[in-house]
DSSP file (Angstrom, degrees, kcal/mol; ACC not computed):
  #  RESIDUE AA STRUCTURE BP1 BP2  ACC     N-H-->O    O-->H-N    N-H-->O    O-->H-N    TCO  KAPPA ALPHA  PHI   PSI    X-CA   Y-CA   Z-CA
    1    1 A X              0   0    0      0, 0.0     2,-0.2     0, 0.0     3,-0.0   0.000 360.0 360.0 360.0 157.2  -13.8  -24.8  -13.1
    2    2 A X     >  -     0   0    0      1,-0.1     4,-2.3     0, 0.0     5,-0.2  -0.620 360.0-109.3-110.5 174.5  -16.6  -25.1  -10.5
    3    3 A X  H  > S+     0   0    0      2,-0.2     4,-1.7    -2,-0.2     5,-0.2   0.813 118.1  61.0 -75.0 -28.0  -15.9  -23.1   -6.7
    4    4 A X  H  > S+     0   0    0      1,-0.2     4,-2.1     2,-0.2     5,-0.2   0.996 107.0  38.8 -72.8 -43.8  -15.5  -26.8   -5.2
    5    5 A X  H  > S+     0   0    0      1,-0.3     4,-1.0     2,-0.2     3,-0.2   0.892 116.4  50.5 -76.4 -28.9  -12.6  -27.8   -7.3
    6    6 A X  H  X S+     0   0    0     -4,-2.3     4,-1.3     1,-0.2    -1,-0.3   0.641 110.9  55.0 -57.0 -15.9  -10.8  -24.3   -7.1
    7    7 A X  H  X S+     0   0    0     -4,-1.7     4,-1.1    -5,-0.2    -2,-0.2   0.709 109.4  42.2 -78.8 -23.9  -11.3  -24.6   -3.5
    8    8 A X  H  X S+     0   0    0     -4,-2.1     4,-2.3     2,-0.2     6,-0.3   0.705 112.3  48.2-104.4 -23.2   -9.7  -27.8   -3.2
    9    9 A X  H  <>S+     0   0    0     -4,-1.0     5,-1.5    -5,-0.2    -2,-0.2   0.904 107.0  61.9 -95.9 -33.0   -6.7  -27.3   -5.5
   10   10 A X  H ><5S+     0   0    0     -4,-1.3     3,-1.5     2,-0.2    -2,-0.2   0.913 110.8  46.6 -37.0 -42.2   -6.3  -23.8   -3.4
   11   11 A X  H 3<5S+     0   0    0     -4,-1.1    -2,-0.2     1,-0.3    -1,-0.1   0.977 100.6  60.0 -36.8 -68.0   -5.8  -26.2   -0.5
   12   12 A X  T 3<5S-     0   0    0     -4,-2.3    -1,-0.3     1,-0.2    -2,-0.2   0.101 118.7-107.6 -70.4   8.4   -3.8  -28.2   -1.8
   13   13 A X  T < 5 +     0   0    0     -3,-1.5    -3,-0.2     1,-0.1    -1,-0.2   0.264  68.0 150.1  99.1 -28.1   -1.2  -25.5   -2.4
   14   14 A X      < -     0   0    0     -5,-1.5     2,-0.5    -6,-0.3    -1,-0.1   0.108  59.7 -93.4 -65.3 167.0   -1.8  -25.4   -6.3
   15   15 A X        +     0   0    0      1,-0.1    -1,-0.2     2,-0.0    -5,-0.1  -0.765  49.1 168.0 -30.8  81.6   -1.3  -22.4   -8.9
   16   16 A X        +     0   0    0     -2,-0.5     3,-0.2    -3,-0.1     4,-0.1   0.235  49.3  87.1-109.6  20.6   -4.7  -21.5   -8.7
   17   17 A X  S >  S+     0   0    0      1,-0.2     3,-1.2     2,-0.2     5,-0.2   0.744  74.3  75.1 -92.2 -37.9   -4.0  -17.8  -10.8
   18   18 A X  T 3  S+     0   0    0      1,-0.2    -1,-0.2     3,-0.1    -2,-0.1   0.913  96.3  48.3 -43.9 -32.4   -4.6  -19.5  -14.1
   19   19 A X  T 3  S+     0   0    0     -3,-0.2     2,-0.3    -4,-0.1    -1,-0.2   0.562 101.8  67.9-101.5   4.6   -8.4  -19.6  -13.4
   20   20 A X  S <  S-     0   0    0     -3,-1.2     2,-0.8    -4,-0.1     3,-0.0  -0.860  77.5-128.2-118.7 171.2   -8.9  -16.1  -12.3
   21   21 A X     >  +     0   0    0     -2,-0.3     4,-0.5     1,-0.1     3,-0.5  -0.907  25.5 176.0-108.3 107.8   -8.7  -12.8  -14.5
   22   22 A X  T  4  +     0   0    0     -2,-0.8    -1,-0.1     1,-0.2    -5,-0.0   0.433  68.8  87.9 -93.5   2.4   -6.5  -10.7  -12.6
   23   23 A X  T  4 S+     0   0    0      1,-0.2    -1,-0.2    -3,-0.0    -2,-0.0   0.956  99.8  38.3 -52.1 -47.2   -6.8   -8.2  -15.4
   24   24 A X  T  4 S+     0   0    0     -3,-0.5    -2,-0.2     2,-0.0    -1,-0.2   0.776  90.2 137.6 -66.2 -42.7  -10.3   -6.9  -13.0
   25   25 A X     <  -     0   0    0     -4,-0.5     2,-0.3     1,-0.1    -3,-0.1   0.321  37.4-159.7 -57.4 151.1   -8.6   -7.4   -9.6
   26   26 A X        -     0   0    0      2,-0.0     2,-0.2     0, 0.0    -1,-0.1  -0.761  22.1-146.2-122.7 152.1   -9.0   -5.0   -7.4
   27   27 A X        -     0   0    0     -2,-0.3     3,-0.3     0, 0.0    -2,-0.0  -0.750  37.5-127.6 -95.6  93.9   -7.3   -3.8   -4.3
   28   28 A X  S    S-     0   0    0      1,-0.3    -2,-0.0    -2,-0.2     0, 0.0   0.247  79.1  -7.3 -73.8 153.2  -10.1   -2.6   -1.8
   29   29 A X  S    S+     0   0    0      1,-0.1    -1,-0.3     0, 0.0     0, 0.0   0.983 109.9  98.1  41.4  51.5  -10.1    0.8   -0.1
   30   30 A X        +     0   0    0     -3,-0.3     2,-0.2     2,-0.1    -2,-0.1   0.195  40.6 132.8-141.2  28.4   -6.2    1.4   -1.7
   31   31 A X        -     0   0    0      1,-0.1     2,-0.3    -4,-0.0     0, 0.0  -0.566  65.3-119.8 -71.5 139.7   -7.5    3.4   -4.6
   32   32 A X        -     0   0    0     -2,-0.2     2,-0.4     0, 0.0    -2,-0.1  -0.696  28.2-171.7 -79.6 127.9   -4.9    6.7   -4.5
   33   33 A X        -     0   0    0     -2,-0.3     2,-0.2     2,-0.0     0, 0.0  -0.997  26.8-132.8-145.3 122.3   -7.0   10.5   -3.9
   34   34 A X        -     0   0    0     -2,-0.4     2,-0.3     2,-0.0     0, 0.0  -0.401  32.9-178.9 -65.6 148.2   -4.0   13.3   -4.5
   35   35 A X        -     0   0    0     -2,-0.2     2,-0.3     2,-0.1    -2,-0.0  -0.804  19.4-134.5-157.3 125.1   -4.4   16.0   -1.4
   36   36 A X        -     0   0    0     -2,-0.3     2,-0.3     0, 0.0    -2,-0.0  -0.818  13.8-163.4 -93.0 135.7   -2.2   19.2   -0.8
   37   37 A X        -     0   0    0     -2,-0.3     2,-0.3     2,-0.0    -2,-0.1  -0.518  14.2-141.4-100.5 179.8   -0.9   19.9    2.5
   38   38 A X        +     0   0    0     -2,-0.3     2,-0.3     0, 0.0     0, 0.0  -0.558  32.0 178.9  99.6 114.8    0.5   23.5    3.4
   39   39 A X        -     0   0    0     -2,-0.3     5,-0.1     4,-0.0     3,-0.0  -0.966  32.8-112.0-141.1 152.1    3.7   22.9    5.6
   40   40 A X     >  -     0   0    0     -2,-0.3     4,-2.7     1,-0.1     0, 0.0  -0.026  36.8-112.3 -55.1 163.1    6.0   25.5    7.1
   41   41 A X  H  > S+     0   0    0      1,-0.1     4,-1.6     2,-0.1     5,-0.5   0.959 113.3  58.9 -63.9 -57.4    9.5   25.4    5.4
   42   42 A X  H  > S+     0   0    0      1,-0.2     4,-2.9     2,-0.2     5,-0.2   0.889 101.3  52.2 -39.7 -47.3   11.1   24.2    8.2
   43   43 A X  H  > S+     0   0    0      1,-0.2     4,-1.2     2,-0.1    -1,-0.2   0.978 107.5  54.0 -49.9 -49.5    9.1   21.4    8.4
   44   44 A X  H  X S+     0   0    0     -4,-2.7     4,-3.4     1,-0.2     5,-0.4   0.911 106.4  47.3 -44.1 -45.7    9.9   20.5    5.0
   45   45 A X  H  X S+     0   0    0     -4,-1.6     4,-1.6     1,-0.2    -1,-0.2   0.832 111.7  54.1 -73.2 -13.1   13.5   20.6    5.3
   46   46 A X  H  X S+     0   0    0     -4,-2.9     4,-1.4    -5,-0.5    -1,-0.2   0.718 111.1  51.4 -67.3 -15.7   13.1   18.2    8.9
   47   47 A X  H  X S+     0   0    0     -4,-1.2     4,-5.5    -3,-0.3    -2,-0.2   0.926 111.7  41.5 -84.2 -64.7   11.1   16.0    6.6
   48   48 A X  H  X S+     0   0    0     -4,-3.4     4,-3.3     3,-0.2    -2,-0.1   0.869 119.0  42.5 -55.9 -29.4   13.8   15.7    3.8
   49   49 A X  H  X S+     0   0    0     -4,-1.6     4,-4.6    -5,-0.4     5,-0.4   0.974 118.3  45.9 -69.3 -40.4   17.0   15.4    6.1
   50   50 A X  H  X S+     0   0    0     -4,-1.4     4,-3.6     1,-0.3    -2,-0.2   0.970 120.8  47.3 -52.8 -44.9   14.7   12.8    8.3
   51   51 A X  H  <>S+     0   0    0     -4,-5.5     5,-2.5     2,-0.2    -1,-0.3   0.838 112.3  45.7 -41.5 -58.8   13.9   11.4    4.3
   52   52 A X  H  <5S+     0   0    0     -4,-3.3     3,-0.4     3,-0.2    -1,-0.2   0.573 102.0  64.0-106.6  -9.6   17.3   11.3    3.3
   53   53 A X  H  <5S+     0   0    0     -4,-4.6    -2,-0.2     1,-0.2    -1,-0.2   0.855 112.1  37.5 -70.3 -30.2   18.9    9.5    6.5
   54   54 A X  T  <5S-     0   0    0     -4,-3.6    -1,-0.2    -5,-0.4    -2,-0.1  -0.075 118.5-106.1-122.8  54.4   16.9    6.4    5.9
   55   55 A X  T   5S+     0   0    0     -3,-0.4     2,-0.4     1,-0.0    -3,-0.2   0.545  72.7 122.7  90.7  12.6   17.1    6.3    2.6
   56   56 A X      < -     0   0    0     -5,-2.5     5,-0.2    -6,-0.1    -2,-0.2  -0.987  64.1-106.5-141.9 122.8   13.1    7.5    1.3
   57   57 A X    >>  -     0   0    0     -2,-0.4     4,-4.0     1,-0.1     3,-0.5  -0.095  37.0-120.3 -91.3 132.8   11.6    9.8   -0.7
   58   58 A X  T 34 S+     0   0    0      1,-0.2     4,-0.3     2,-0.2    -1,-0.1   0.452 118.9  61.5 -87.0  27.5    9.8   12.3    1.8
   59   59 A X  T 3> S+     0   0    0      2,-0.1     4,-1.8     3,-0.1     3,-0.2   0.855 104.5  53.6 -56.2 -62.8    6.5   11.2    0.0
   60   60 A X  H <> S+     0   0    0     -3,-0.5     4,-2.3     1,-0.3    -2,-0.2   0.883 107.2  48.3 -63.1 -64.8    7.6    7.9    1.4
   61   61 A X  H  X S+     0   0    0     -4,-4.0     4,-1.7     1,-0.3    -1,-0.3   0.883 107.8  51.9 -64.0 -26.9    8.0    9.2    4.9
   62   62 A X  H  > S+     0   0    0     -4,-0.3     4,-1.7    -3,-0.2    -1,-0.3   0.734 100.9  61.2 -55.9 -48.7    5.0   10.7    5.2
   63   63 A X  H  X S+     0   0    0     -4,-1.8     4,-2.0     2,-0.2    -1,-0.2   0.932 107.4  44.9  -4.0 -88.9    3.4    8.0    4.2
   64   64 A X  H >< S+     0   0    0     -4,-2.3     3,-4.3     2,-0.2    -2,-0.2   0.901 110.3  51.6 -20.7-108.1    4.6    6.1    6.9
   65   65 A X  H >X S+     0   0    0     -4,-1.7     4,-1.1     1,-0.3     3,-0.6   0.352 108.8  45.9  -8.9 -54.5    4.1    8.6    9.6
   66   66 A X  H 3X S+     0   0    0     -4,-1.7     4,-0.5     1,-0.2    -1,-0.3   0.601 115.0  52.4 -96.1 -13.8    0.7    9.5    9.2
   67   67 A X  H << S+     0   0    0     -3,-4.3     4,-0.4    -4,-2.0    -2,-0.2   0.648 104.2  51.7 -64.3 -20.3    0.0    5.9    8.8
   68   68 A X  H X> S+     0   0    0     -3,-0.6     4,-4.6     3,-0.2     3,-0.6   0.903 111.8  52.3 -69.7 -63.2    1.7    4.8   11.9
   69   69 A X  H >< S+     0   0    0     -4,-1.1     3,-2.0     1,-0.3     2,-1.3   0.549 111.1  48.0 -64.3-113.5   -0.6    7.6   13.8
   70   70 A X  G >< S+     0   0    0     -4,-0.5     3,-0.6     1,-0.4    -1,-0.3  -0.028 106.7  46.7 -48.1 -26.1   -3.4    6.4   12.5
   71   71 A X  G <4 S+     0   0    0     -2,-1.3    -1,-0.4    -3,-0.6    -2,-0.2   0.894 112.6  61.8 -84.6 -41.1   -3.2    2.3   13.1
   72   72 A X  G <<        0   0    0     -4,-4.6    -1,-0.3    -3,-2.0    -2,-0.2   0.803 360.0 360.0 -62.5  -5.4   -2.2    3.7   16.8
   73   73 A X    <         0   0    0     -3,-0.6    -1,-0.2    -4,-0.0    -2,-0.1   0.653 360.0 360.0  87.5 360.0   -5.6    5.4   17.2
């Protein structure tokens, strides 16, 4: 299929996932890098209650959190 006519049936709303090989696809800068933190206990257990009021693996919150701080700057 040439880039004009995948461009145009992307317009147009279409199913345009038949024509690419998503087998390759990439998501960029989301590759996963393992890191150990060190945390007091107490922190841990503030983590798990905070973790297990809304529902979230404190992997999950942590996540979060240090994502939050970061998009604020």
């Amino acid at each position: 299929m040439k880039a004009r006519e995948f461009d145009q049936k992307f317009d147009q709303g279409e199913d345009i996932t038949t024509a690419l090989d998503l087998t390759r696809a990439r998501r960029p800068m989301r590759d996963v890098q393992r890191v150990n933190v060190d945390f007091p206990s107490w922190m841990v257990q503030s983590l798990d209650d905070e973790a297990h009021r809304l529902g979230v693996t404190r992997q999950s919150i942590i996540k979060v959190w240090i994502a939050e701080r970061l998009a604020a700057g």
